[in-house]
C-alpha positions, 0 to 999 in steps of 0.5 A: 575181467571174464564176468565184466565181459559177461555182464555187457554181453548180457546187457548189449543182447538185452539192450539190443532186443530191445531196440529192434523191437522198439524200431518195429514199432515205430516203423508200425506208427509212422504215421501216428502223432509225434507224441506217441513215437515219444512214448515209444522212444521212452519205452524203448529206452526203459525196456531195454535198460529192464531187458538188459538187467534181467539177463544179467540177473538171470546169468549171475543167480540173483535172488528173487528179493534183488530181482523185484527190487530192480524191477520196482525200480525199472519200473517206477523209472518206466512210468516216470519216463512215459509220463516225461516222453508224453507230456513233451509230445503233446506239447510239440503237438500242440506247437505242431497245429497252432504253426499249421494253423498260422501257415493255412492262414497265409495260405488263405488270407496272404498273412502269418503270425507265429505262435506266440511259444513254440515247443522246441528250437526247430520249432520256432526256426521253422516259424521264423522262416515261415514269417520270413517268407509271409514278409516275402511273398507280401513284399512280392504282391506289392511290387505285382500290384504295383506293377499292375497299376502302371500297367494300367495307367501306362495303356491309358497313357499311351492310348490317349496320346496315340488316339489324339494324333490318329484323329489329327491324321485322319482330319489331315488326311480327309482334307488333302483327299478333298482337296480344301487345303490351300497349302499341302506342305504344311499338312505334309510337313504336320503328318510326317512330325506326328508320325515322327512322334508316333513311331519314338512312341513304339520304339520306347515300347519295344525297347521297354520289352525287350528289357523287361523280357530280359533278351536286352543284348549289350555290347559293351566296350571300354569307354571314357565316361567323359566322351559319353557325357560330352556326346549326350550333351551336344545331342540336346544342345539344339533342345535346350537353346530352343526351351531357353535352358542352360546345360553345363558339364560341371565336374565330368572326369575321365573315367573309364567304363565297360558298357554299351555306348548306344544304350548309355547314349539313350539313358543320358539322352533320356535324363537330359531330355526330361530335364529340360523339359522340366525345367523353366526357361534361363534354368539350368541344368547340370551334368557331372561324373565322378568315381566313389570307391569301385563306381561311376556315377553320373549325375543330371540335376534339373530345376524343375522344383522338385518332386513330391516325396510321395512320388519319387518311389514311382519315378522309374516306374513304367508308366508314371508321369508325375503332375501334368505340370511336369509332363513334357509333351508326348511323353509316355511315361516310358522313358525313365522306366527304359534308364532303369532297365538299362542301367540295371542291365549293367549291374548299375543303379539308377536313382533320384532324389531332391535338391533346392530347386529341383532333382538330382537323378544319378546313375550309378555303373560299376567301374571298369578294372 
């Protein structure tokens, strides 16, 4: 028992020696190639097995035949570990700079493919998360590039239809100044109307921004969706008489709701708006409310024939306004933009797709507990 307790004694100082040594060394060569830190890793190991042999060599009197045959043997174990240790660093070297050279093309050109083998696990994990996030960042330009064509066709947009009525006003205005108008109410009556018009249109921009901005402040309250479906539809009652369309609450049942009643008034008043407008005259358009699982959805279903696949992914976006066959007059392209930033706002969806004869959109809101 006392010689077993000797020869791990010996060997644990050998051993020991060994690892502090090599610990300094590697301290030394932080900077260096993984590779080298390998070899020395693999040094450390060899040596402090040889150190750990000799010193109980040493202690126990071995003859000098025994003590070269342990050398020989530490020794070819040392060269075949080296070779071992440096041969898989230069691989994850290798492995290193082709993931360095795909992540410095994302960086120049926006893409990243991963090496086709990568030396280690964490290698390719890291690789993978680096594709992962090329996938994300090309994701993001497209929503920004998106975002930036509506941003630009929505100052068109809203540009042309607020140069349009200014000239209107000026005219106007020129001839009430001049006194050539032989009827002054029906100027008045034209000037206050596109003012009307005008002031909807800042409103719709504002109220955009806030929501955008993400300071939209909801007041929200326990309601049946019911009474917001039967206040939205008596709101654009006198609108559908007047374009020949029907409006019909088909399916609307009493479910109860958490929301801002002035908002989710404005969401529906806005769907209901643009599907009369879009619909031609002795169409229809239905409305219906429902539970599924843990929602409500409300639902306005138009006949406008339809929208082109191409175009129901912009539908909500700022901006967009379709085929001028569909556009309602006045209109900026802002009033769907402000349903989705509405609903959202709720923790809600807001989505359209076709139906024979027209669209559906729905709204999707989380339903009250």
């Amino acid at each position: 028992m006392g010689d077993t307790l000797l020869i791990a004694a010996y060997a644990a100082l050998g051993a020991v020696g060994a690892g502090l040594l090599g610990m300094g060394v590697l301290r030394l060569l932080r900077n260096r190639s993984v590779a080298v830190s390998l070899t020395v890793v693999a040094a450390v190991a060899v040596a402090a097995m040889l150190a750990g042999t000799m010193l109980v060599s040493w202690a126990m009197l071995l003859s000098d035949h025994d003590l070269w045959v342990v050398t020989m043997v530490c020794s070819i174990a040392a060269v075949v570990s080296l070779g071992v240790a440096l041969t898989l660093g230069r691989g994850v070297v290798r492995g290193s700079r082709a993931l360095a050279e795909a992540t410095r093309v994302l960086g120049d050109e926006g893409s990243f493919t991963p090496p086709a083998a990568a030396p280690t696990a964490e290698l390719a994990e890291l690789g993978r998360e680096f594709a992962a996030t090329s996938a994300k960042l090309a994701a993001s330009r497209e929503r920004e590039r998106a975002l930036e064509d509506s941003r630009r066709e929505l100052v068109a947009w809203i540009s042309h239809d607020l140069r349009t009525p200014l000239a209107g006003l000026q005219a106007m205005a020129e001839a009430l100044e001049d006194g050539v108008v032989d009827d002054p109410g029906v100027y008045h009556a034209r000037i206050r109307a596109e003012v009307e018009r005008m002031s909807g249109m800042v409103g719709d921009l504002f109220e955009l921004s806030r929501i955008q901005a993400g300071v939209l402040a909801l007041n929200t309250s326990r309601m049946s969706v019911y009474d917001l479906v039967g206040d939205a539809l008596a709101g654009a009652d006198a609108l559908a008489k007047e374009h020949g369309v029907r409006i019909i609450g088909d399916g609307v049942e009493p479910v109860p709701v958490e929301v801002d009643g002035r908002e989710m008034s404005r969401v529906l008043a806005n769907l209901l708006v643009n599907a009369i407008h879009r619909t031609p005259s002795d169409g229809t358009v239905a409305v219906s409310a429902r539970r599924e699982a843990d929602s409500v959805v409300v639902s306005v279903t138009d006949g406008c024939g339809g929208i082109p696949p191409e175009d129901l992914p912009r539908v909500f976006d700022t901006g967009w306004r379709g085929t001028h066959a569909r556009t309602p007059p006045a209109g900026a392209g802002l009033g769907l933009a402000i349903v989705r930033g509405i609903v959202e706002a709720h923790q809600g969806r807001a989505a359209v797709c076709n139906v024979p004869g027209g669209c559906r959109f729905e709204v999707r809101l989380p339903a009250a507990v």
